[in-house]
N, C-alpha and C positions, 0 to 999 in steps of 0.2 A: 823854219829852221833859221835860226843867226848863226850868219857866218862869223861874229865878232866875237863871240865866244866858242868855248870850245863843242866842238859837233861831232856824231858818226855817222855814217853814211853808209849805209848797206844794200849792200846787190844780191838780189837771189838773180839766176837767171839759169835757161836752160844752155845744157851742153851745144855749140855751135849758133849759141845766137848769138855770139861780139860782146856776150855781158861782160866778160873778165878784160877788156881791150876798153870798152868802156868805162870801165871802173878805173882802168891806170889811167886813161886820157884824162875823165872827170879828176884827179887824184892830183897829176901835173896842173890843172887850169887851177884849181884851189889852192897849191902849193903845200898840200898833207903827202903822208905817206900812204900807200895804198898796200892793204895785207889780204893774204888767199891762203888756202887750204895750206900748198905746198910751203908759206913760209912760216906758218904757224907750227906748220909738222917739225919743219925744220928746229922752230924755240924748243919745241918739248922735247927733242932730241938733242941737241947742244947741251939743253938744261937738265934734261933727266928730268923734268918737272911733271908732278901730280899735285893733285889739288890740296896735299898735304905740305909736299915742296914749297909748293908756292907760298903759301901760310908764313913755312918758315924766311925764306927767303925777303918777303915785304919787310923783316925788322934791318936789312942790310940795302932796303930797296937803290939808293942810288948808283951802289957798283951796277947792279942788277941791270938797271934801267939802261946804262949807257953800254953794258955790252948786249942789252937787244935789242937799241937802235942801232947800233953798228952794223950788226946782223941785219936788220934789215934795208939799211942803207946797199948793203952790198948783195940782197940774198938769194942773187939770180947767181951769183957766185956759188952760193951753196945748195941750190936745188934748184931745176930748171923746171917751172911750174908746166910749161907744155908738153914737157917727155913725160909728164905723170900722169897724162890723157888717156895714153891705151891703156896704163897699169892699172888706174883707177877702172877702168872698163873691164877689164880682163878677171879681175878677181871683188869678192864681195867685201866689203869693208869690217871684217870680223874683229877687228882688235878693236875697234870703238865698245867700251863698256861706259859704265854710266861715271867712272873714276876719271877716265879718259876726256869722257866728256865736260864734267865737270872743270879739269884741268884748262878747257879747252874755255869754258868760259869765262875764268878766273883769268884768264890772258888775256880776253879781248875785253874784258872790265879793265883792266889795270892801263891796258892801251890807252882806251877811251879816257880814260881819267888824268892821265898823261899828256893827252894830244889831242889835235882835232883828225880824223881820219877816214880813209874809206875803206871798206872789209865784203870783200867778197864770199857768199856762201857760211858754211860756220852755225847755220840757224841764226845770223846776227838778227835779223827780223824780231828774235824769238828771245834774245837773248835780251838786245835793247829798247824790249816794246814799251820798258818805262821810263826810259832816260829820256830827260827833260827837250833834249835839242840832240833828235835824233828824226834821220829823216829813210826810209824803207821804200826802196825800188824791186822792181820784177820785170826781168826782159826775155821775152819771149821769142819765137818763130817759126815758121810752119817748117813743117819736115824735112820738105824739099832742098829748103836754104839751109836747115843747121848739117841734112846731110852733106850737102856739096860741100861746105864749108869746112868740114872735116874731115871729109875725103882730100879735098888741098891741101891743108895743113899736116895731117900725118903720109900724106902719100900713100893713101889705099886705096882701096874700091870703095863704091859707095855702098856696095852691100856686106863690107866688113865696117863703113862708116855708119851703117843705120844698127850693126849688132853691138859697136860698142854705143852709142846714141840710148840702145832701147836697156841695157846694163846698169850703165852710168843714169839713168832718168830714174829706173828701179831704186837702186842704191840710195840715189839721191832722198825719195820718196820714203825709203824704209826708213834712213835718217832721222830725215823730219817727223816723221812721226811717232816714230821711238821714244822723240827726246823732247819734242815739244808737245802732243798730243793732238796737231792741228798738221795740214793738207797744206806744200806749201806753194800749192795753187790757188788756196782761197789768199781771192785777192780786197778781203777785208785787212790781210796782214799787211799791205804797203799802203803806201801814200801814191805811187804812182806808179803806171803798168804801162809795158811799153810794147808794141809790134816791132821789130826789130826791120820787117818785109818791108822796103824802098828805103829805107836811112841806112845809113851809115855810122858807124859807131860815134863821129866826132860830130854828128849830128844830133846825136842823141845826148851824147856827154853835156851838148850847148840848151838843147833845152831842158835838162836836168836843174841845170845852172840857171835859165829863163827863170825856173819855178820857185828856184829859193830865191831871186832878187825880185 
């Protein structure tokens, strides 16, 4: 990957492995912006935007542009991506249709093409397996660590942190295969896989960063 020109950076990672913590860390060290689930949802709600929208919208693209970097400049202001942990766990992801989805990719192309960045989740793996300078991570980690981890974080038990854990992993899983056709545990989809067990996020973030230099 060149960092000199323009790049994406995508994270799959499981629910309480540090992926999304590392994706913002990696995101600050590179000086991009770093986008997830929660602020994506947020554009196509701001926007109203389907993959028809959007169509229409590119002929006016630079209003466009500047009110959804603003949005994301600020977007923890407008949706607090770790409140959406238990909700995403608690219910199936039924409103994703293939319009939805579509919408969903037409965003993070327009992103990319605009900026250099990092994108968490998304099927970015799936989405940018053909862009020229794009580089696809996968972080992992054993049960024990993503449960405890999530059990901290939301303040539950760990036996309501392993039901939303085995949920959230489903969902995840139905996703990816829905819309891409592929498992996004095969780890032919990244460039590099990560154990999450003994590092630490800003550990990981660093040699991420080792690998493109």
């Amino acid at each position: 990957m060149n960092k000199k020109e323009h790049f994406v950076i995508t994270i799959n990672r499981e629910l309480g492995s540090g992926g999304r913590t590392v994706g913002e860390i990696l995101a600050k060290k590179l000086g991009v912006t770093f986008y997830d689930k929660a602020l994506i949802k947020a554009l196509e709600e701001k926007f109203n935007l389907t993959a028809d929208e959007i169509e229409k919208l590119k002929g006016r693209k630079t209003r466009w542009w500047e009110d959804f970097k603003r949005i994301a400049e600020v977007g923890t202001g407008l949706v607090d991506s770790r409140s959406c942990l238990a909700k995403y766990g608690k219910q199936p992801d039924v409103l994703t249709t293939e319009n939805v989805f579509q919408a969903e990719t037409e965003i993070l192309n327009e992103i990319a093409e605009e900026e250099s960045c990092v994108i968490a989740g998304r099927c970015g793996f799936f989405v940018f397996r053909n862009h020229p300078n794009h580089l696809s991570v996968l972080i992992q980690a054993p049960m024990a660590n993503r449960v405890a981890r999530v059990a901290a974080k939301q303040h539950i038990s760990e036996a309501e942190a392993r039901q939303i854990i085995k949920k959230v992993d489903n969902m995840r899983e139905n996703y990816v295969t829905r819309f891409t056709g592929t498992t996004r545990y095969d780890t032919r989809n990244y460039d590099l896989v990560f154990n999450a067990d003994g590092k630490t996020e800003e550990q990981i973030a660093d040699q991420i960063l080792s690998y493109i230099d």
